[in-house]
VONUKE-376769 format. One record per residue (C-alpha): residue number from 1; residue in three letters; y, x, z. Coordinates in Angstrom, 3 decimals. Layout:
! residues N
<node n="NUM" res="ALA" Y="Y" X="X" Z="Z"/>
...
END
This chain:
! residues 92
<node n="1" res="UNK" Y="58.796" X="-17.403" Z="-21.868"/>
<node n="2" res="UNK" Y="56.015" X="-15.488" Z="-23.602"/>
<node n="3" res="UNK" Y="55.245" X="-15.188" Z="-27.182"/>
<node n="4" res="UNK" Y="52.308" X="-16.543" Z="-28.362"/>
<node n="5" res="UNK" Y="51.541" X="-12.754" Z="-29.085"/>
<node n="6" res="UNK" Y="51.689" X="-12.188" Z="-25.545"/>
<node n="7" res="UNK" Y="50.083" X="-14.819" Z="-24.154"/>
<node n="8" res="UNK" Y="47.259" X="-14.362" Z="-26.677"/>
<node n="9" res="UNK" Y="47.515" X="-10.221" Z="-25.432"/>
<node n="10" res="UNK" Y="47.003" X="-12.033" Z="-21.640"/>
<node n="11" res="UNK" Y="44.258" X="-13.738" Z="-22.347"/>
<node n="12" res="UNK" Y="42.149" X="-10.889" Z="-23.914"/>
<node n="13" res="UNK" Y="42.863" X="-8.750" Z="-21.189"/>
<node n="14" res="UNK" Y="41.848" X="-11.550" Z="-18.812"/>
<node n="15" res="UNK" Y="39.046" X="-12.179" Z="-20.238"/>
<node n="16" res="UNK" Y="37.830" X="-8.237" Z="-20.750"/>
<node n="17" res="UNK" Y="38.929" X="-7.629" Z="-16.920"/>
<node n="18" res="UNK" Y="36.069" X="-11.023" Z="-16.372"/>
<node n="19" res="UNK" Y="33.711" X="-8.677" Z="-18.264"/>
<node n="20" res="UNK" Y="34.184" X="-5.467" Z="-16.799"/>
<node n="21" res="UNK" Y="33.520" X="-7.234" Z="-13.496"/>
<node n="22" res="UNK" Y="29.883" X="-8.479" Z="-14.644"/>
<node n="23" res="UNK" Y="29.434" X="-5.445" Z="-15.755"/>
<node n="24" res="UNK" Y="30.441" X="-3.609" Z="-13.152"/>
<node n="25" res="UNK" Y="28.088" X="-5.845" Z="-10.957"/>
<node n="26" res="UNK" Y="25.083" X="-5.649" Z="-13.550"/>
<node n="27" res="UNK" Y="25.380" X="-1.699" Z="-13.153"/>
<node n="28" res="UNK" Y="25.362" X="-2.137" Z="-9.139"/>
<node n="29" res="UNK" Y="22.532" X="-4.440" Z="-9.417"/>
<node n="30" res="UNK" Y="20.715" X="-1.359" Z="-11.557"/>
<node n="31" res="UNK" Y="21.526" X="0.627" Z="-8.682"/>
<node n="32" res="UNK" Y="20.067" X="-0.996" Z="-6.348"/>
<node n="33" res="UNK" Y="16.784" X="-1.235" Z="-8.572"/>
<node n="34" res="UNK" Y="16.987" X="2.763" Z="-8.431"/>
<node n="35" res="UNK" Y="17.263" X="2.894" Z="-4.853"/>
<node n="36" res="UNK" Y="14.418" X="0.733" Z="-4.370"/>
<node n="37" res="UNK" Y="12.215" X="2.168" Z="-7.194"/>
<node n="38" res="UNK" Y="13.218" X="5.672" Z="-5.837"/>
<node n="39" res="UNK" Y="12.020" X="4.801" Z="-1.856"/>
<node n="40" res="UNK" Y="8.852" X="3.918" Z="-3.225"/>
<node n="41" res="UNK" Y="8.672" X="7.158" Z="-5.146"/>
<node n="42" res="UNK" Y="9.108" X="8.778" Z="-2.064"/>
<node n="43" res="UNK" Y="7.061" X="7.145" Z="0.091"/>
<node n="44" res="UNK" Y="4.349" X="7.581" Z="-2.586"/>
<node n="45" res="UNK" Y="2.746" X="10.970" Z="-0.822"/>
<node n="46" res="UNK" Y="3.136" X="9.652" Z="2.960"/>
<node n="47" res="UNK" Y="1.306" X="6.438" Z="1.403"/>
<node n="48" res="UNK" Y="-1.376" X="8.567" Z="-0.435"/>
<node n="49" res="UNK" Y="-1.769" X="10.500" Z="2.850"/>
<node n="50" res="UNK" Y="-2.439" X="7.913" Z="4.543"/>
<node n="51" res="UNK" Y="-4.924" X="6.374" Z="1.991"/>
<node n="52" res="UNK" Y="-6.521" X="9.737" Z="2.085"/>
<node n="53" res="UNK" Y="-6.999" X="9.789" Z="6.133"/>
<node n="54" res="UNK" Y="-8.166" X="5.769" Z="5.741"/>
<node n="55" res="UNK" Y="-10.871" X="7.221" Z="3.322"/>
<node n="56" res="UNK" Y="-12.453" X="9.932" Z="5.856"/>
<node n="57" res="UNK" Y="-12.152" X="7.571" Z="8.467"/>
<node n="58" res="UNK" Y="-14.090" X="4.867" Z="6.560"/>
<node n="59" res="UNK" Y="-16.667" X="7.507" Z="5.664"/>
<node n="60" res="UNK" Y="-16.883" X="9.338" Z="9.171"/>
<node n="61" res="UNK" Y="-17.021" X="5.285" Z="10.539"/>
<node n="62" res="UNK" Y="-19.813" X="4.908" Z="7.973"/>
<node n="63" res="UNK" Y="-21.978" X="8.106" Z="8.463"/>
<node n="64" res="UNK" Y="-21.447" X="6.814" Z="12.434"/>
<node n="65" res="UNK" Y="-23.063" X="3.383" Z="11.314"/>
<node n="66" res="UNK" Y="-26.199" X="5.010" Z="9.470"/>
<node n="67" res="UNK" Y="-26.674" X="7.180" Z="12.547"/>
<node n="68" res="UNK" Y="-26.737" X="4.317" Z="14.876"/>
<node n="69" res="UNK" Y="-29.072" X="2.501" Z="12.481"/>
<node n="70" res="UNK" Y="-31.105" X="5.349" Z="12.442"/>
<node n="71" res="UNK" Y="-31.438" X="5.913" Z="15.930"/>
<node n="72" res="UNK" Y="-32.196" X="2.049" Z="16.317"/>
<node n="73" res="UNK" Y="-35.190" X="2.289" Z="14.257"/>
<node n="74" res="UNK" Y="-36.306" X="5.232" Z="15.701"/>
<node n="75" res="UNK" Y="-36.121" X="3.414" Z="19.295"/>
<node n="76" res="UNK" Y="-38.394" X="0.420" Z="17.727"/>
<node n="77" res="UNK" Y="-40.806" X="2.444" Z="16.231"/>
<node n="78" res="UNK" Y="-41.312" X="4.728" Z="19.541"/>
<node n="79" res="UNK" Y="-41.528" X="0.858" Z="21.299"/>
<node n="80" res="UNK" Y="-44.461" X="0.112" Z="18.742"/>
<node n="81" res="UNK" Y="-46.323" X="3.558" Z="19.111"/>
<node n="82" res="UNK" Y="-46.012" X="3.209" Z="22.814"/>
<node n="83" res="UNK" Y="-47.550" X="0.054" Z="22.756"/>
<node n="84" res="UNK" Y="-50.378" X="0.968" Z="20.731"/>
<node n="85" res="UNK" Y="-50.689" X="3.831" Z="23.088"/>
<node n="86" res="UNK" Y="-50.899" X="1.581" Z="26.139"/>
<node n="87" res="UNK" Y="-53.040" X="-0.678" Z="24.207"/>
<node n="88" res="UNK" Y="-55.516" X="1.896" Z="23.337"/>
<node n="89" res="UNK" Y="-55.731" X="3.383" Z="26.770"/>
<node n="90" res="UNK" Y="-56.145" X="-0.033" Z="28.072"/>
<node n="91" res="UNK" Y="-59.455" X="-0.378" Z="25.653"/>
<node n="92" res="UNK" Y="-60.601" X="3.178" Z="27.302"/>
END
């Protein structure tokens, strides 16, 4: 049989041997977090990259978008002057 000494020895060790386990699983846990948080550090220029090539394409898309409404205008008002053209050489 044990001593109450012993037993009592047993116990703590149990006990610490419970907590180095949590803790052991707390620091894994932490590790993971790093992984994680240091993916997304790397990905950060491949993401701003692509941000950046979004951007141009947005603006190239708009500048594109002016042009056509540009050139749409430009077709209506050659449709008006054309008609007042035709209109006036009809009153000739």
């Amino acid at each position: 049989m044990h001593t109450q000494d012993e037993t009592q020895v047993q116990v703590q060790i149990l006990r610490l041997n419970r907590k180095i386990e949590k803790l052991k699983k707390r620091v894994k846990h932490y590790q993971d977090k790093c992984d994680v948080y240091a993916n997304i550090l790397n990905m950060h220029p491949r993401i701003e990259a692509s941000y950046e090539k979004y951007q141009k394409e947005l603006a190239e898309r708009e500048r594109n978008y002016q042009m056509v409404a540009r050139l749409h205008l430009q077709d209506r008002l050659i449709v008006q002057l054309q008609k007042e053209i035709d209109s006036k050489n009809a009153n000739i």
